[in-house]
C-alpha positions as CSV (number, residue, x, y, z in Angstrom):
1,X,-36.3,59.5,61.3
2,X,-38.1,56.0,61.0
3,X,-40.0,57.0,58.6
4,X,-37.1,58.6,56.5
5,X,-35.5,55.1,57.3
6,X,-38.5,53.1,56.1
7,X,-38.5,55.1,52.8
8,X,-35.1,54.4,51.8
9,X,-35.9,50.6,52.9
10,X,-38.8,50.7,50.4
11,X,-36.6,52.6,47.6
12,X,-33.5,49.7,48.2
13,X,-36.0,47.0,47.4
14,X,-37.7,48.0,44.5
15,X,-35.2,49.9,42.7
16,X,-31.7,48.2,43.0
17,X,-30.4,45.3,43.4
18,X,-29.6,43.7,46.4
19,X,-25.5,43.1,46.7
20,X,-24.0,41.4,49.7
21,X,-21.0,44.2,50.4
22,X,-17.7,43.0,48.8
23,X,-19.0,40.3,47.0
24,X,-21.8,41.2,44.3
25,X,-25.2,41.1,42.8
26,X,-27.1,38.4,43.7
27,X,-28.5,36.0,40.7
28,X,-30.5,32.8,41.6
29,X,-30.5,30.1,38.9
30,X,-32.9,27.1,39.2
31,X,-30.8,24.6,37.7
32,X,-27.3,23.8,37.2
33,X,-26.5,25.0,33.5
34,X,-28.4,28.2,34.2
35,X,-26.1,28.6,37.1
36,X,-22.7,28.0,35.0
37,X,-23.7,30.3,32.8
38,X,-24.9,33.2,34.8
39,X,-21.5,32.5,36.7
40,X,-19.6,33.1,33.5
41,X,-21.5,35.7,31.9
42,X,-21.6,37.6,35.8
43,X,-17.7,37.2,36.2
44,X,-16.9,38.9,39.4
45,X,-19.5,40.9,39.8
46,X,-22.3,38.4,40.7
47,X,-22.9,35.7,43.6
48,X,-24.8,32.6,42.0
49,X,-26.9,30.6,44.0
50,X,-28.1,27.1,42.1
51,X,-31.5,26.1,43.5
52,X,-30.9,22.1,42.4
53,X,-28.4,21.2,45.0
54,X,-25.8,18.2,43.3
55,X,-26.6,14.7,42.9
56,X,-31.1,15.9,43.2
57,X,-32.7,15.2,40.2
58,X,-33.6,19.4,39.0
59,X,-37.6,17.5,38.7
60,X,-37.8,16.7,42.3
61,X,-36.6,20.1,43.6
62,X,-38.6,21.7,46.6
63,X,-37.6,24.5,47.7
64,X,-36.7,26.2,51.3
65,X,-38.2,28.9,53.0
66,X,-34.4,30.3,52.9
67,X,-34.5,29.6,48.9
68,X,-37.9,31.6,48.7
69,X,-36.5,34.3,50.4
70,X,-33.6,34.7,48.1
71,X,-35.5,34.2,44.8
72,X,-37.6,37.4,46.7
73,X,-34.7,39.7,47.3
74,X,-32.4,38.5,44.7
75,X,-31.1,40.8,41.9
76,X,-31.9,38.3,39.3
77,X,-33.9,34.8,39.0
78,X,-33.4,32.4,35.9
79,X,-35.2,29.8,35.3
80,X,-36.7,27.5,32.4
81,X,-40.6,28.8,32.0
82,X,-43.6,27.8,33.5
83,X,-43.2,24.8,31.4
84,X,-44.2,22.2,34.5
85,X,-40.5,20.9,35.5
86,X,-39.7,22.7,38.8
87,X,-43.5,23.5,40.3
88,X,-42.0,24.8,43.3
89,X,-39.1,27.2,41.5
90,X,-42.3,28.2,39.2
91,X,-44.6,29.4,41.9
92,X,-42.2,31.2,43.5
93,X,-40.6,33.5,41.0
94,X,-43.8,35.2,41.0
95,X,-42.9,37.0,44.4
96,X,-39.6,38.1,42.5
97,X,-39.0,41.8,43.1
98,X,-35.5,41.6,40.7
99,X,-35.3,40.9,37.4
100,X,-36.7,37.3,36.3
101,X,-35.8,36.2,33.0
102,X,-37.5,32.8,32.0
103,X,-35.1,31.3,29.2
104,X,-37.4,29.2,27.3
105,X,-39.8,32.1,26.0
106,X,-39.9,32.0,21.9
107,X,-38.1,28.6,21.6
108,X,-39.7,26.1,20.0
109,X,-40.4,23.5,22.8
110,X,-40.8,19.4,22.4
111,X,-44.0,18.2,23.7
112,X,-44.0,16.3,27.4
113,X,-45.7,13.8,28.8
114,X,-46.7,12.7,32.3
115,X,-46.0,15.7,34.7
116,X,-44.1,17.7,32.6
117,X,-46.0,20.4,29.4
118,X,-42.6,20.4,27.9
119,X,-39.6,18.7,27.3
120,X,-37.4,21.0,29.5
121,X,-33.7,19.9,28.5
122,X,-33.1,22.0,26.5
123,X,-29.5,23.1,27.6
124,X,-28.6,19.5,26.2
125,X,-28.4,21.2,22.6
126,X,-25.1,23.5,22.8
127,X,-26.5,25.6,20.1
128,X,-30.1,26.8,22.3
129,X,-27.3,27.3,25.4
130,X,-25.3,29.8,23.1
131,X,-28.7,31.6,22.3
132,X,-29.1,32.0,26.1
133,X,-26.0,34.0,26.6
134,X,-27.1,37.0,26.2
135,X,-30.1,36.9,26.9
136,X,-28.6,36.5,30.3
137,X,-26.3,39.4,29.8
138,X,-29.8,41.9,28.9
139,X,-31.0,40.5,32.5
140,X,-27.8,41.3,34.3
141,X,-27.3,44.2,32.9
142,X,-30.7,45.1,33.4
143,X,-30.4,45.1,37.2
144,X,-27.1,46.3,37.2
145,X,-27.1,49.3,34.8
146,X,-23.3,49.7,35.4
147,X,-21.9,46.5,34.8
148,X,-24.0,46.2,31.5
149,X,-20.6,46.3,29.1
150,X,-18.5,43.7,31.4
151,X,-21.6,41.8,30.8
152,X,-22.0,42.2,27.4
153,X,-18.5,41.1,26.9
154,X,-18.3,38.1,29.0
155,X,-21.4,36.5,27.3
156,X,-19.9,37.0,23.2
157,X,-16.9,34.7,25.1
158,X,-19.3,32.6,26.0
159,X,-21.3,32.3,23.2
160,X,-18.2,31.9,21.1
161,X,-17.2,29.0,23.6
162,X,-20.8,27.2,22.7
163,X,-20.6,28.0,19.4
164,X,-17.3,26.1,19.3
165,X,-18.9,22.9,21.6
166,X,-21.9,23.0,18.7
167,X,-19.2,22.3,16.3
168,X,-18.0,19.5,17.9
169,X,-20.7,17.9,18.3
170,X,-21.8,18.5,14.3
171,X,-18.3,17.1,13.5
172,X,-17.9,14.4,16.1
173,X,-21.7,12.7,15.4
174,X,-21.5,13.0,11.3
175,X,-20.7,10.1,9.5
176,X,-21.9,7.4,12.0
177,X,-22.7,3.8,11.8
178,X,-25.7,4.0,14.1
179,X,-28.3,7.0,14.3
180,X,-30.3,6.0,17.2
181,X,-29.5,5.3,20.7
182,X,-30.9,3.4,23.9
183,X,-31.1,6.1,27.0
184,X,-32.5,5.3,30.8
185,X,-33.3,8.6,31.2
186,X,-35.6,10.3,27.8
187,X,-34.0,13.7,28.2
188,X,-31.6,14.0,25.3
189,X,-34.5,14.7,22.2
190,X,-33.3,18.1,21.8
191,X,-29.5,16.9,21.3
192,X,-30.8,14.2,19.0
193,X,-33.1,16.9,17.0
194,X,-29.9,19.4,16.9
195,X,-27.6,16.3,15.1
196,X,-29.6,13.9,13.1
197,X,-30.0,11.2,15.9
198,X,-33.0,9.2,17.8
199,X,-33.4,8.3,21.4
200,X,-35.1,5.7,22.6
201,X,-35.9,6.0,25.9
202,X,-36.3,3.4,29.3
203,X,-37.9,5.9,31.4
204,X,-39.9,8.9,30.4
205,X,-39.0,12.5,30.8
206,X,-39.8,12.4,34.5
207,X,-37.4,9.3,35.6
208,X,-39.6,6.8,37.1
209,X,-38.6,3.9,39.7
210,X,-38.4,1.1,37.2
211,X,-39.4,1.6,33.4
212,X,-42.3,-0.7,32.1
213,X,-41.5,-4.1,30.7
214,X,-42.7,-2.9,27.5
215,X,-40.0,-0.2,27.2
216,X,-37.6,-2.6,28.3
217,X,-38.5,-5.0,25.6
218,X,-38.5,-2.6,23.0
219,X,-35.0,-1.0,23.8
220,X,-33.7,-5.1,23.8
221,X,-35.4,-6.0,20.6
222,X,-34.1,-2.8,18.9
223,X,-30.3,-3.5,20.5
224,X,-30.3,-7.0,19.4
225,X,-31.8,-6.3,15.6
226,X,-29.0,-3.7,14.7
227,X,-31.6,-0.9,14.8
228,X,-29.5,1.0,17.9
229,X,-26.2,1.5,18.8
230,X,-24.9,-1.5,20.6
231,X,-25.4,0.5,24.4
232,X,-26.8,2.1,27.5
233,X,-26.9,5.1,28.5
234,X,-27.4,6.4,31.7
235,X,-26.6,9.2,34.0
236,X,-24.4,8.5,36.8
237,X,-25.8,10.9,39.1
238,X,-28.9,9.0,38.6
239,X,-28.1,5.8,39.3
240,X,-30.3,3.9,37.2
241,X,-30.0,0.6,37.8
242,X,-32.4,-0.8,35.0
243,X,-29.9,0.8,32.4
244,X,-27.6,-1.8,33.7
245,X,-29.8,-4.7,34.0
246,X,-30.9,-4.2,30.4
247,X,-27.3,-3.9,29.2
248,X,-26.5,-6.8,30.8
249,X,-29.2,-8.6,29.4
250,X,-28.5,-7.1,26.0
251,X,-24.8,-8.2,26.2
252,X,-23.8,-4.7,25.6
253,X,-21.8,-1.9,27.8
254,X,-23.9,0.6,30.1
255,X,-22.2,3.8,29.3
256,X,-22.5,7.0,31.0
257,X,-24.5,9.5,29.3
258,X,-24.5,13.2,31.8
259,X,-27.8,14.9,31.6
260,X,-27.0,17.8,33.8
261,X,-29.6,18.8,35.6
262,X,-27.4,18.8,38.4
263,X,-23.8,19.9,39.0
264,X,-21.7,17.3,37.8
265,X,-19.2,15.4,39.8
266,X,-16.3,17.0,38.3
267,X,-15.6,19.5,35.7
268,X,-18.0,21.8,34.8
269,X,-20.9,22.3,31.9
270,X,-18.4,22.3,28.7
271,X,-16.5,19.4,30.1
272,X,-19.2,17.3,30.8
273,X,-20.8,18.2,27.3
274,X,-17.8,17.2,25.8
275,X,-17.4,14.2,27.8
276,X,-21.1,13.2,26.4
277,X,-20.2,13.6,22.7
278,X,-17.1,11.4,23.2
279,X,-19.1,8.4,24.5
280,X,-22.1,9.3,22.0
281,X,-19.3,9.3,19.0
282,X,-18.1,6.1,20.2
283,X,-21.1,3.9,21.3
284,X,-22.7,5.3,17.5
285,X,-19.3,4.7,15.9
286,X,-18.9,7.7,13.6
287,X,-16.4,8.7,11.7
């Protein structure tokens, strides 16, 4: 009898997906926007955990012994790559017994610096996000044969959703006085790449504590020759205080900028991404 017992243990967790009873396949996501999406591609048939808890930088996450038991035993795991921006989410996915789908295979990925291989924002560009949709669908599917339709279904909605945000964003930053823009934190170069536009950054891809004066000086000598939008962006969630200071000193507005590496304080992915484009349209005063 224990032996029959073990057998069907062993056939559970390497051939089906585990499913808390009454609530649904369980799909770990290692950062915020993978989360959203995996929640609106998996509808009701999926419980999303995000790794990145809100208002922790998705760089700096390390994660639980709890959090490497679920990526374990989970259904599905998505994350960015082994790309170098979540060491901890990286390492562990390789003791995944679900489906891991790592989102960033085939793209075409910016160069890093410091810690990171690669610039890893690339849910920043609407149109890579709508590219992901289903792919994420194929990975749900995959571990849940049965829901593979509902799936399928839920991520053309979603992709028609980004598709629609892409727009915006080609409309809203056309026609604009200004093509480049001052940032605290350098993680919008695959926005900028997807619309014509230039960042110019006071901290590097991995936020440091304080930028170097040199940044600092270049960002103020660019402001105050016309080169850049007359701004400074930052990221609330961040709190970068240098974004202010050099605003301040610039005579200019600090002006919030989401990155999204984290949940964000309200509304949701699409909300956020639209508040972005309204603050980029105006700082850059298009059309």
């Amino acid at each position: 009898m224990c032996l029959l017992v073990l057998l069907l243990a062993d056939l559970w967790t390497t051939g089906c997906a585990r499913e808390e009873p009454g609530k649904g396949m369980e799909v770990v996501a290692a950062t915020y926007p993978l989360a959203w999406m995996a929640e609106r591609v998996g509808g009701e048939r999926v419980v999303v955990e995000d790794l990145t808890p809100p208002g922790v930088g998705a760089h700096d996450v390390t994660l639980t012994a709890e959090q490497r038991a679920d990526i374990e035993t989970s259904g599905v795991v998505l994350y960015l790559g082994n790309i170098g921006f979540q060491a901890s989410v990286e390492q562990a996915v390789g003791d995944a017994k679900g489906i891991v789908l790592s989102l960033t295979d085939g793209l075409s990925l910016a160069s890093g610096s410091g810690s990171l291989a690669f610039d890893p924002h690339v849910w920043l560009d609407p149109g890579v996000m709508a590219d992901f949709a289903p792919k994420v669908a194929s990975a749900l599917a995959a571990a849940d044969s049965a829901g593979g339709g509902y799936y399928e279904a839920n991520a053309a909605r979603l992709k028609a959703d980004l598709e629609g945000l892409d727009a915006r964003f080609s409309s809203g930053l056309s026609g604009c006085r200004y093509r480049e823009f001052v940032v605290a934190h350098e993680a919008f170069g695959y926005l900028a790449r997807a619309y014509g536009l230039t960042q110019l950054g006071l901290e590097g891809l991995s936020p440091e504590s304080e930028p170097s004066a040199g940044r600092i000086q270049v960002a103020l000598d660019a402001i105050s020759s016309g080169v850049t939008a007359p701004a400074v962006f930052y990221d609330p969630v961040e709190g970068n205080a240098a974004a202010q200071s050099v605003a301040a000193d610039a005579g200019v507005p600090a002006i919030q900028l989401l990155v999204l590496e984290t949940q964000p304080p309200s509304g949701d992915y699409m909300s956020a991404m639209d508040q972005d484009l309204s603050s980029l349209s105006g700082a850059l005063q298009c059309k």
